[in-house]
N, CA, C and O atoms as CSV, one atom per row, in Angstrom:
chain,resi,resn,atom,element,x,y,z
A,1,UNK,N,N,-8.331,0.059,-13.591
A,1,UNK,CA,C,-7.732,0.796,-12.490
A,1,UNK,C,C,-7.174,-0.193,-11.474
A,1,UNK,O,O,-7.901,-1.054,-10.978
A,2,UNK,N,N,-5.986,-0.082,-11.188
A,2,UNK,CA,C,-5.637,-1.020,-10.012
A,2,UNK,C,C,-5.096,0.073,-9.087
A,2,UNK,O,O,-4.655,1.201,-9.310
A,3,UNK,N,N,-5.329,-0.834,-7.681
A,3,UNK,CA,C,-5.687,-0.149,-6.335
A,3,UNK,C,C,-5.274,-1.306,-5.319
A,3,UNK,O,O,-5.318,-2.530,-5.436
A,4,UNK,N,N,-4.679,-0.119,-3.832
A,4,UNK,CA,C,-4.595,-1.254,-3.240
A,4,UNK,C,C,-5.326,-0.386,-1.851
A,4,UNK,O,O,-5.235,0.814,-1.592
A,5,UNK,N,N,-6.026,-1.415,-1.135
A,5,UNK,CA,C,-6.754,-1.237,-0.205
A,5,UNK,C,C,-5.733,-1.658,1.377
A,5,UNK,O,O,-5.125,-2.727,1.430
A,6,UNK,N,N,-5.709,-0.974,2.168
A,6,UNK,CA,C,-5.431,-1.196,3.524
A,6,UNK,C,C,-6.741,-1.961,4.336
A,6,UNK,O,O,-7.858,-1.458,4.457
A,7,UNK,N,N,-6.419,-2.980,4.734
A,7,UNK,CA,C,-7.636,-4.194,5.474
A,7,UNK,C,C,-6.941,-4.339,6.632
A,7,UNK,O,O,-5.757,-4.647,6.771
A,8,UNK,N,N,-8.129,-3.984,7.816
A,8,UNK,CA,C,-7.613,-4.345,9.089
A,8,UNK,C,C,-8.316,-5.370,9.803
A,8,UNK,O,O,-9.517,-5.448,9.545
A,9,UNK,N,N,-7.820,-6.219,10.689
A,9,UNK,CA,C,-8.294,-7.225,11.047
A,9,UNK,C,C,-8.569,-8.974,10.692
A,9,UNK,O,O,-9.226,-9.871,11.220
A,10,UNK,N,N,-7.753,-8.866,9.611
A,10,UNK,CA,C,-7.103,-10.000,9.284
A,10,UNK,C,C,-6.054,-10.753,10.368
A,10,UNK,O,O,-5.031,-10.184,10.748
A,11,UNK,N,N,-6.379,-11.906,10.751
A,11,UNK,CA,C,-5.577,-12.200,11.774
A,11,UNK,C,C,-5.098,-14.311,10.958
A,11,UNK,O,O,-4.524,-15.179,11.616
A,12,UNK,N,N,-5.449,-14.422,9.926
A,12,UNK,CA,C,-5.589,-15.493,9.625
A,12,UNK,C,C,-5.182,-15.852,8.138
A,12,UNK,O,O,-4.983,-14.999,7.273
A,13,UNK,N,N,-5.079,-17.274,7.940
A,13,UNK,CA,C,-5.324,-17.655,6.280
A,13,UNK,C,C,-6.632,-17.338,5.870
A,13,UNK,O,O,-6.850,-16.903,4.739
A,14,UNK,N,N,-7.653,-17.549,6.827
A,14,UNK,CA,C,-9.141,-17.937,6.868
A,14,UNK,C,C,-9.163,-16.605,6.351
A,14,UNK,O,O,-9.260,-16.611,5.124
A,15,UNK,N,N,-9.108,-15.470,6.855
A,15,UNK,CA,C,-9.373,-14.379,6.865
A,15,UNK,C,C,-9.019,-13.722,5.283
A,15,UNK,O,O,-9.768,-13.030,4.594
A,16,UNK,N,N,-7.737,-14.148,4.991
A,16,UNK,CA,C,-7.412,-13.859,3.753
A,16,UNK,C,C,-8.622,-14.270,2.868
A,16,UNK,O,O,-9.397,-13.442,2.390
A,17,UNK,N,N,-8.729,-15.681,2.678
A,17,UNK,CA,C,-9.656,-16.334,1.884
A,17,UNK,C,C,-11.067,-15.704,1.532
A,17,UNK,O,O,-11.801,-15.660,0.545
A,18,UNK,N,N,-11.081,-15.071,3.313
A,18,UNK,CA,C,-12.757,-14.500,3.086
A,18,UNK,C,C,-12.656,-13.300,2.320
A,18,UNK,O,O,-13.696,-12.880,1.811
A,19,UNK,N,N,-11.364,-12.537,2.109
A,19,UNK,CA,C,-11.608,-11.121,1.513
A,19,UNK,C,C,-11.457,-11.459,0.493
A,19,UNK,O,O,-12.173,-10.807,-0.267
A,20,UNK,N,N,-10.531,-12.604,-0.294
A,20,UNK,CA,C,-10.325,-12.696,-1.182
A,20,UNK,C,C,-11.364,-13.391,-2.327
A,20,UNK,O,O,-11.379,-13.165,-3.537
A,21,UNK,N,N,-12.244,-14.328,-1.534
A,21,UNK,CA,C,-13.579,-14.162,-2.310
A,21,UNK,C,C,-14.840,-13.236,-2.253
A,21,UNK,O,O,-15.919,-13.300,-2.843
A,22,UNK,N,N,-14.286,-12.269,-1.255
A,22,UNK,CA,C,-15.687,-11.203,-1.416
A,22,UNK,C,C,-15.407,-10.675,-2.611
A,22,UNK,O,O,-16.206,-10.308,-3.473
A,23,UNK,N,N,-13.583,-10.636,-2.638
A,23,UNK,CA,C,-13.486,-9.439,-3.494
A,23,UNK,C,C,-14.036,-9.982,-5.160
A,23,UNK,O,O,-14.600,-9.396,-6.085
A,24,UNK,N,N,-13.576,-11.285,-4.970
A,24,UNK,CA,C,-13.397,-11.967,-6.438
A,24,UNK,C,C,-15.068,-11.842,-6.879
A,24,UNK,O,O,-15.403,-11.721,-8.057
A,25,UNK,N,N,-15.927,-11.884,-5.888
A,25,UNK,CA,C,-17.405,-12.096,-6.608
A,25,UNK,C,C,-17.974,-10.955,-5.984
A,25,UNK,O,O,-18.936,-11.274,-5.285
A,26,UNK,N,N,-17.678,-9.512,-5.985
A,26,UNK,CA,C,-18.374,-8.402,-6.197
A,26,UNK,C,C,-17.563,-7.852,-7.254
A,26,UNK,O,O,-18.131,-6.867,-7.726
A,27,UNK,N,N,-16.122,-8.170,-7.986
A,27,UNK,CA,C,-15.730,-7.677,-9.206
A,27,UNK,C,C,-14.985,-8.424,-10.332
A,27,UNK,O,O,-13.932,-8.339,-10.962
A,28,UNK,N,N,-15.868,-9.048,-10.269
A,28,UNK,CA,C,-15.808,-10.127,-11.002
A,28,UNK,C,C,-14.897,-9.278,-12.668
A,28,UNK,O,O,-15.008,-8.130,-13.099
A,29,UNK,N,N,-13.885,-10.715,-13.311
A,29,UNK,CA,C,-12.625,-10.053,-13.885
A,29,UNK,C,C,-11.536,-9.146,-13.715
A,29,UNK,O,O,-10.735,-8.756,-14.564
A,30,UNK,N,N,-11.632,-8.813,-12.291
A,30,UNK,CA,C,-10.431,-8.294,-11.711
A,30,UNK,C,C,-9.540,-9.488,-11.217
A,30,UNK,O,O,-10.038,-10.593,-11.006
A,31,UNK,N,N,-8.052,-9.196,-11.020
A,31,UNK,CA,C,-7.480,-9.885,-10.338
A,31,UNK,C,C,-7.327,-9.365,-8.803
A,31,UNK,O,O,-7.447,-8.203,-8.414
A,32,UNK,N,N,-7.038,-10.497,-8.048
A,32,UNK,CA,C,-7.478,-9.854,-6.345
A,32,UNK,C,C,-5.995,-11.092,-5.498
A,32,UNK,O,O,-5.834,-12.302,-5.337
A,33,UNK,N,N,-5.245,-9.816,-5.190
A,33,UNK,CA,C,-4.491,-10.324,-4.382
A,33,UNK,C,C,-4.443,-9.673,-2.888
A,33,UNK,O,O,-4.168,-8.502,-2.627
A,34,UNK,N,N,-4.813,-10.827,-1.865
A,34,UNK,CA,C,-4.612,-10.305,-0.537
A,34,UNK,C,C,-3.509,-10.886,0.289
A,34,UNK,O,O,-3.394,-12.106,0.403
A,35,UNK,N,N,-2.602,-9.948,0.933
A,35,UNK,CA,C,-1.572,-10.418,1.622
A,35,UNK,C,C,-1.969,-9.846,2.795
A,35,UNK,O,O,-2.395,-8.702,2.951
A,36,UNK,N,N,-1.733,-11.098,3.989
A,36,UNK,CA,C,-1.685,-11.175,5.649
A,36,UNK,C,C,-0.873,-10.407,6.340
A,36,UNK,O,O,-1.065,-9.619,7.267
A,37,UNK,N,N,0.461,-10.889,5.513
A,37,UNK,CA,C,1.509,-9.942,6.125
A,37,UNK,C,C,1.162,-8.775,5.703
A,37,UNK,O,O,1.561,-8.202,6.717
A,38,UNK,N,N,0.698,-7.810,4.977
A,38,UNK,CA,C,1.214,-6.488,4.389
A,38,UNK,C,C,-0.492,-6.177,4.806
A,38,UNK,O,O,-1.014,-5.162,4.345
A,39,UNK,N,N,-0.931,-6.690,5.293
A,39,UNK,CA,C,-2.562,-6.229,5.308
A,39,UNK,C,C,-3.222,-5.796,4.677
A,39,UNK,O,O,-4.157,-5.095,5.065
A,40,UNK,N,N,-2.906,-6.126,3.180
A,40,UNK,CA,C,-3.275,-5.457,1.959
A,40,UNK,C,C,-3.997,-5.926,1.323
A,40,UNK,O,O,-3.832,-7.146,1.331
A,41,UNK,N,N,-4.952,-5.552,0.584
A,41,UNK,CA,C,-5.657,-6.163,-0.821
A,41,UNK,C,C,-5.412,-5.474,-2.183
A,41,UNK,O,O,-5.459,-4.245,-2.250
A,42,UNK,N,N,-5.168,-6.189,-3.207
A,42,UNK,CA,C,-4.598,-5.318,-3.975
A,42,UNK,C,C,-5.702,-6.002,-5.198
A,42,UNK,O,O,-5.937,-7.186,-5.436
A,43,UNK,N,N,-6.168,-4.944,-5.744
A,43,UNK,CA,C,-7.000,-5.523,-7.083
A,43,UNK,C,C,-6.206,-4.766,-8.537
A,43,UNK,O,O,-5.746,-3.649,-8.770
A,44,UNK,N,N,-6.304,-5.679,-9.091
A,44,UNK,CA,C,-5.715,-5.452,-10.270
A,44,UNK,C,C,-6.830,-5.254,-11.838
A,44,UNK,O,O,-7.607,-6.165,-12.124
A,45,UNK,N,N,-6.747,-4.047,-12.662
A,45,UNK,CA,C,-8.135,-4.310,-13.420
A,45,UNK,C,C,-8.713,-3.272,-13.051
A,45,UNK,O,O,-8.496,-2.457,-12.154
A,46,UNK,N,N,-9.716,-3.411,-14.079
A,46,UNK,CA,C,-11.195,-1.857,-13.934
A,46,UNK,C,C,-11.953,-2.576,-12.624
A,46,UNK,O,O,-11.771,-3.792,-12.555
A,47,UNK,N,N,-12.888,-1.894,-11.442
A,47,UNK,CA,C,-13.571,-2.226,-10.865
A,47,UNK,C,C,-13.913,-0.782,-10.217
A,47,UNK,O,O,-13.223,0.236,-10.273
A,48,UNK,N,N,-14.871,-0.926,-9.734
A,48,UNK,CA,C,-15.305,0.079,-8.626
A,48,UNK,C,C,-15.256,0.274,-7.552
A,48,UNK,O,O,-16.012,-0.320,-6.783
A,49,UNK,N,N,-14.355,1.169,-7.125
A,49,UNK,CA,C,-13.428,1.229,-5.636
A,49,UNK,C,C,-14.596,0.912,-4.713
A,49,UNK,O,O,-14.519,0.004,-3.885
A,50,UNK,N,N,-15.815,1.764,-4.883
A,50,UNK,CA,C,-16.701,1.752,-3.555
A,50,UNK,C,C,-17.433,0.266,-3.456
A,50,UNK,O,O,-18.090,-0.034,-2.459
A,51,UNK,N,N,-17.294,-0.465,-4.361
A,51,UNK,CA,C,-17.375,-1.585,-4.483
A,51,UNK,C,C,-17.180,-2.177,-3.378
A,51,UNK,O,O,-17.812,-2.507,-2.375
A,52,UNK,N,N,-15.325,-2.281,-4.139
A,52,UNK,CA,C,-14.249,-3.610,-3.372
A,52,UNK,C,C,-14.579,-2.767,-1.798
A,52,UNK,O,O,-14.711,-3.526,-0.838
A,53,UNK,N,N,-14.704,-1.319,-1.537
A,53,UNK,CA,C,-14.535,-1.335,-0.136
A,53,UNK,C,C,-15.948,-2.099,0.545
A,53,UNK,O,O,-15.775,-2.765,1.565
A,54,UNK,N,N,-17.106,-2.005,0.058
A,54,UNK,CA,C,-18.320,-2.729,0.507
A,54,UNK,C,C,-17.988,-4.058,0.616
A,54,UNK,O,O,-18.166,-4.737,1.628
A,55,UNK,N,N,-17.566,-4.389,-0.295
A,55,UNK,CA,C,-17.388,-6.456,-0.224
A,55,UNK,C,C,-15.726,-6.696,1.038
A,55,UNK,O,O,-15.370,-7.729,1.605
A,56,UNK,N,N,-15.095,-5.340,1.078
A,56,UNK,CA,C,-14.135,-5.963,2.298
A,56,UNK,C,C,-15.122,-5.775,3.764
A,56,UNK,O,O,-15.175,-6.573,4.700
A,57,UNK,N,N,-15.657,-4.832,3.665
A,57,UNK,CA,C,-16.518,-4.481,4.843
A,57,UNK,C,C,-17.400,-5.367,5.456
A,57,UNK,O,O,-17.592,-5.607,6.648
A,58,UNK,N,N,-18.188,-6.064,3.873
A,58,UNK,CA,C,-19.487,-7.067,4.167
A,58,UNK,C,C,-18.818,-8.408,4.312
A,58,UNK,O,O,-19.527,-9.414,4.334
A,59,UNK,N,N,-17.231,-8.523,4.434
A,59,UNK,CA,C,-16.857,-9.534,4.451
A,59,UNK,C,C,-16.380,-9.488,6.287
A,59,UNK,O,O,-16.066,-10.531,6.861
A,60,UNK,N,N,-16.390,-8.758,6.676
A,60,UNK,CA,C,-16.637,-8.235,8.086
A,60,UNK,C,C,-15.185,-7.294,8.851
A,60,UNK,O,O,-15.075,-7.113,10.063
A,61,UNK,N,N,-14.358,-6.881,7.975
A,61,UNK,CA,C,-13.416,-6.288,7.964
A,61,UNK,C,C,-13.048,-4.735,7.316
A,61,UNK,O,O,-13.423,-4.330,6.216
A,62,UNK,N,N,-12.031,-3.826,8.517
A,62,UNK,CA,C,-12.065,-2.536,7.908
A,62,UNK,C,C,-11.007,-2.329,7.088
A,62,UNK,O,O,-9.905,-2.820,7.337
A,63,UNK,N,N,-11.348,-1.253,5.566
A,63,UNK,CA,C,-10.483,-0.746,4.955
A,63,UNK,C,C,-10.477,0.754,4.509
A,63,UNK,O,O,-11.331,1.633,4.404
A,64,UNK,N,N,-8.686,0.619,4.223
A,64,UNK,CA,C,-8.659,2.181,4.178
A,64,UNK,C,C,-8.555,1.688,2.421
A,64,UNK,O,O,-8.466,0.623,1.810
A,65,UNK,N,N,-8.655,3.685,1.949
A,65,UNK,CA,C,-8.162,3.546,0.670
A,65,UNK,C,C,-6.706,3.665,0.075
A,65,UNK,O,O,-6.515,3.493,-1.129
């Protein structure tokens, strides 16, 4: 299933990085692209939505679906 998540509060590269390894190691074999500009995370692949939204959250940032 690929999905793309709305992430707010990204203000950084840093910031990217951090969602982009929450995402990578709570779904592990997905692909995980996050863009700054578009405030997006986009996972590519089977994973579990309520997942990726926990690991953007616990990464300290809000998302929509």
């Amino acid at each position: 299933m690929d999905a793309t998540y709305k992430v707010s509060g990204m203000t950084c590269g840093g910031c990217v990085k951090s969602v982009t390894r929450a995402l990578e190691q709570a779904l592990a074999g997905a692909k995980v692209e996050v863009s700054l500009e578009a405030g997006t995370a986009r996972v590519d692949g089977p994973h579990d939505p309520a997942k990726a939204k926990a690991a953007i959250e616990d990464a300290g940032f809000d998302v929509e679906a």
